[in-house]
C-alpha positions as CSV (number, residue, x, y, z in Angstrom):
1,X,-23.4,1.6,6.0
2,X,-21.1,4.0,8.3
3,X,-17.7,2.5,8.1
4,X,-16.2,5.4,9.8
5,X,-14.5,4.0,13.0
6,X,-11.3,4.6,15.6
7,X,-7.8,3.7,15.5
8,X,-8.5,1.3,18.2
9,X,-11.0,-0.6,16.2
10,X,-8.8,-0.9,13.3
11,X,-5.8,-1.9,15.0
12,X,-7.5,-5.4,16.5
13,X,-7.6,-6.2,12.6
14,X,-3.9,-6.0,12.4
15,X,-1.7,-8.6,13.9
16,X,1.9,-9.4,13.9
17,X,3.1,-12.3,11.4
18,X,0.7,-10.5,8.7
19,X,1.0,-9.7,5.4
20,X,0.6,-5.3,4.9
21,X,-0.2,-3.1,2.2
22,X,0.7,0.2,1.9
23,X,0.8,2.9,-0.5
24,X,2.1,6.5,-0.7
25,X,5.6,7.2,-2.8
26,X,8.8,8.0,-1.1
27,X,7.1,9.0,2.2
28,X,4.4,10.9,0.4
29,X,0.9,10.1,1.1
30,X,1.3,7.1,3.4
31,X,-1.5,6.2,5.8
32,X,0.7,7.8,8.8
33,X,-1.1,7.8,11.4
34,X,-1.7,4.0,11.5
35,X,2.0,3.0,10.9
36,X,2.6,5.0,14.0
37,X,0.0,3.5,15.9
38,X,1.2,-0.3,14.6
39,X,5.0,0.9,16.0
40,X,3.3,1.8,19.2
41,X,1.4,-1.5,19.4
42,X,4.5,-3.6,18.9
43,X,2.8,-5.5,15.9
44,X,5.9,-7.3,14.1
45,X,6.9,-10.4,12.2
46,X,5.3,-8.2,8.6
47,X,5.4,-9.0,5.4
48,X,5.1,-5.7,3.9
49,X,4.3,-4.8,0.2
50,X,5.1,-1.4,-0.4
51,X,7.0,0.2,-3.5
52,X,9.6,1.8,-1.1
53,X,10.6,2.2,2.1
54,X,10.6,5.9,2.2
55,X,13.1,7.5,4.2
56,X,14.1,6.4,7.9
57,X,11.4,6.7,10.2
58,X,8.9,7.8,7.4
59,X,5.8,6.2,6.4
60,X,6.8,2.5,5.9
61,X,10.3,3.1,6.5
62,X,9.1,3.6,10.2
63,X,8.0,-0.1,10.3
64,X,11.8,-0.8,8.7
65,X,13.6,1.2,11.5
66,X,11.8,-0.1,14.2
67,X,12.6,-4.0,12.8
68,X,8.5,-4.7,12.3
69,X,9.4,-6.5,9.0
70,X,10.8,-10.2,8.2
71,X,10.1,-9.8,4.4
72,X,9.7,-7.0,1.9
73,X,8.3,-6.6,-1.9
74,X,9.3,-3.2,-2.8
75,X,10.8,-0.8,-6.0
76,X,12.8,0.9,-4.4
77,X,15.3,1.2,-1.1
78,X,17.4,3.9,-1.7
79,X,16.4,6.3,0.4
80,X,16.5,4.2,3.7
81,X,19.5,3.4,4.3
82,X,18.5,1.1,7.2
83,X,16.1,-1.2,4.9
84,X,19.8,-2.3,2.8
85,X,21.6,-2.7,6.0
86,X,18.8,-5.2,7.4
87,X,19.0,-6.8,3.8
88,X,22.8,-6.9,3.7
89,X,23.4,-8.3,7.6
90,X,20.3,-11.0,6.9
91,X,17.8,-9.4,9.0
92,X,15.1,-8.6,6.2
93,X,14.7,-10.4,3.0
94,X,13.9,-8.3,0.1
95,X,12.6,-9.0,-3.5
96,X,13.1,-6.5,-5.2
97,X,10.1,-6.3,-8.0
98,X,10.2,-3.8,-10.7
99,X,7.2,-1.4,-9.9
100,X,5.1,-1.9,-13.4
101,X,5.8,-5.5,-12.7
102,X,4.8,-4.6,-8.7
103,X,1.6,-3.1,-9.8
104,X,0.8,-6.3,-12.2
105,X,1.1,-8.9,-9.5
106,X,-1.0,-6.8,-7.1
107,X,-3.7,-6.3,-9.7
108,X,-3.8,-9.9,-10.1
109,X,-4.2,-10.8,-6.5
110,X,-7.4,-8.3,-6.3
111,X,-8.4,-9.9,-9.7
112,X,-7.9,-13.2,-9.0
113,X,-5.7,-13.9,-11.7
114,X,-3.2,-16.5,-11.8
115,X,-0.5,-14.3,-13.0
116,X,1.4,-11.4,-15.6
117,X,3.4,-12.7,-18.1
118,X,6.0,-9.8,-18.8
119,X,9.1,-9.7,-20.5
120,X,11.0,-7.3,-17.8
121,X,13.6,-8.8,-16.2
122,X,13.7,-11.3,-18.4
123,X,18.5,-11.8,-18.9
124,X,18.7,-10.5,-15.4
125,X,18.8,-11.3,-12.2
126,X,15.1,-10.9,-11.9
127,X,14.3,-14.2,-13.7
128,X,16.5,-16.6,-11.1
129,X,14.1,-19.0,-9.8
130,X,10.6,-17.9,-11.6
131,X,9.2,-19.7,-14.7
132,X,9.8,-18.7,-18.5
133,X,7.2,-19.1,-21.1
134,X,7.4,-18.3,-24.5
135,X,4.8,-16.6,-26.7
136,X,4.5,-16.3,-30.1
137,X,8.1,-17.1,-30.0
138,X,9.0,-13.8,-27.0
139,X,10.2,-15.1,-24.0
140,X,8.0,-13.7,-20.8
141,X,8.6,-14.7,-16.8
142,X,5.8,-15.7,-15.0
143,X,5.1,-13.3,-12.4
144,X,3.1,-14.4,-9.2
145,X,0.0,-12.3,-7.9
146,X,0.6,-10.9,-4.6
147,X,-2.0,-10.7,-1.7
148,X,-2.7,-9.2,1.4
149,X,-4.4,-9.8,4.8
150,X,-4.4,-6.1,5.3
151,X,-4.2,-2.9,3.4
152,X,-3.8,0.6,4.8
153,X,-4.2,3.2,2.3
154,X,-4.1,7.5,2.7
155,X,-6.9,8.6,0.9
156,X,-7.6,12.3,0.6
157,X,-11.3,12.5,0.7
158,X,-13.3,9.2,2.2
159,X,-17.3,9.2,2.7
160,X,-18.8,7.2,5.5
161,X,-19.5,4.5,3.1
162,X,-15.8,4.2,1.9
163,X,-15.9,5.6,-1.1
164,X,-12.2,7.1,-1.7
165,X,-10.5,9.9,-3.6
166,X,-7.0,10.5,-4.0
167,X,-5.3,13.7,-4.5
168,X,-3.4,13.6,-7.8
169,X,-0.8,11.0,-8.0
170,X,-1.7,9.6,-4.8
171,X,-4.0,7.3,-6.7
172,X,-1.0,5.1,-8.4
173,X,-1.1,2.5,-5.9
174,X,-3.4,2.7,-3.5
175,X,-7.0,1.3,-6.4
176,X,-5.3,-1.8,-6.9
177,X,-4.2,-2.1,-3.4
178,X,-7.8,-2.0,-2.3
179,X,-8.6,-4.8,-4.8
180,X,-6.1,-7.0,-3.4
181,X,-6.5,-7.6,0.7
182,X,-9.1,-9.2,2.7
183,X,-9.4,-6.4,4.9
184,X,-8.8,-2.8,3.5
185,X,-8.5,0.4,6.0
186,X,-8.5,3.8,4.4
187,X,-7.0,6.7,6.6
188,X,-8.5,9.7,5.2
189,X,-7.3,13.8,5.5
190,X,-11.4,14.1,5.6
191,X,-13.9,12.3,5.8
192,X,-17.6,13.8,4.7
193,X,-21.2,12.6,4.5
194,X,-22.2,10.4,1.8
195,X,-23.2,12.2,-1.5
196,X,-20.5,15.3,-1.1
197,X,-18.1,13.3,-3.2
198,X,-19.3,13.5,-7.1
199,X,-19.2,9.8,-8.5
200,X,-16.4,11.1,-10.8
201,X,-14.4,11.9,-7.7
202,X,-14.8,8.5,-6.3
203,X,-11.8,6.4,-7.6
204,X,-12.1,3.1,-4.5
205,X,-15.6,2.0,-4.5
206,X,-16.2,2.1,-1.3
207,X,-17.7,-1.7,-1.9
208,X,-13.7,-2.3,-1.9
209,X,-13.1,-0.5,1.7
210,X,-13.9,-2.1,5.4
211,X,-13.1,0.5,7.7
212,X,-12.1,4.4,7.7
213,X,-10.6,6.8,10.0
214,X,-9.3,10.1,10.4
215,X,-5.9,10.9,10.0
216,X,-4.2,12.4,12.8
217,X,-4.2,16.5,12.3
218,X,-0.7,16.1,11.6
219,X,-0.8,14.2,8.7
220,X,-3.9,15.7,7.4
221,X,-3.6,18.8,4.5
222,X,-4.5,21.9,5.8
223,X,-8.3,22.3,5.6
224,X,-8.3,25.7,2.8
225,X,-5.9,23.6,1.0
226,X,-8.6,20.7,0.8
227,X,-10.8,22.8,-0.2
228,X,-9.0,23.6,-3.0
229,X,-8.0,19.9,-4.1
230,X,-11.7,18.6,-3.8
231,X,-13.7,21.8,-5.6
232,X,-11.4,23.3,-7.3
């Protein structure tokens, strides 16, 4: 099945009031080119699960400075300065989730688990208002699986069939983030016939993936430097 499709097409799947996915690190390997075309669109009202904000007016943080998100899961904020503002003045509400903890409750919602039971955060802040268990006599918090309607996620290489791989430590989020949404959009740097990707390069199943497009040449690494990744 050819999955490969346009921006337009994959935009009608995202609507305001939703809850988003997104991978990438600090800015780094974000699906750009649809965060720019959400801005565009005016889509707003997100819950977004990302484990930063980037920087302002970079990869997720672009959603932040253009006030697209009422609520945000997320490691870290530091570098956008805007994302605290919107927190402090009671414009965005932020939990803060450590990002081991982050990538547990995601990995439950794509398994369908009920829950992680870990001991971080447990005689901190963290705990207020979430349920302690103890085990074997160690106390653990109960941590909730998180879900999404949507997930947009860079991948390096995608075949027409949506199977993904991720250059280096792209990969961190963006497998479990493709386990976890009912409707998962890959923006690729290429995308190639099915069969050029080896199975060991394949780390998304493309079974996991609903749609795939091209990133904007922008975004995209530069094509002898793809090369290179992919073969080696």
């Amino acid at each position: 099945m050819n999955k490969e499709t346009n921006l337009e097409a994959v935009l009608a799947r995202i609507n305001s009031g939703m809850t988003i996915m997104s991978n990438g690190f600090m800015g780094v390997k974000s699906p750009e080119t649809i965060i720019d075309a959400m801005v565009e669109k005016g889509i707003d009202n997100l819950t977004l699960i990302s484990t930063d904000t980037a920087v302002p007016n970079k990869a997720s943080g672009k959603l932040i400075c253009n006030r697209r998100v009422k609520k945000l899961y997320a490691s870290h904020i530091g570098l956008n300065p805007e994302t605290g503002a919107q927190m402090n003045n009671g414009e965005l509400e932020v939990e803060l989730v450590p990002q081991g903890t982050l990538a547990e409750r995601i990995r439950c919602g794509g398994a369908g688990l009920g829950g992680v039971l870990t001991p971080t955060g447990i005689g901190t802040e963290v705990e207020l208002g979430k349920q302690k268990l103890t085990v074997n006599g160690k106390d653990y918090l109960l941590e909730l699986p998180l879900h999404a309607d949507v997930a947009i996620i860079k991948g390096t290489v995608c075949d027409r069939a949506g199977n993904v791989f991720y250059r280096g430590t792209s990969k961190n989020f963006s497998m479990v983030m493709a386990m976890a949404a009912d409707y998962v959009i890959v923006e690729a740097d290429k995308i190639v016939e099915v069969g050029e990707l080896s199975p060991e390069q394949i780390l998304t199943p493309g079974v996991f993936v609903d749609a795939v497009v091209l990133a904007a040449e922008q975004y995209r690494i530069a094509e002898d430097k793809l090369e290179e990744v992919v073969h080696g």
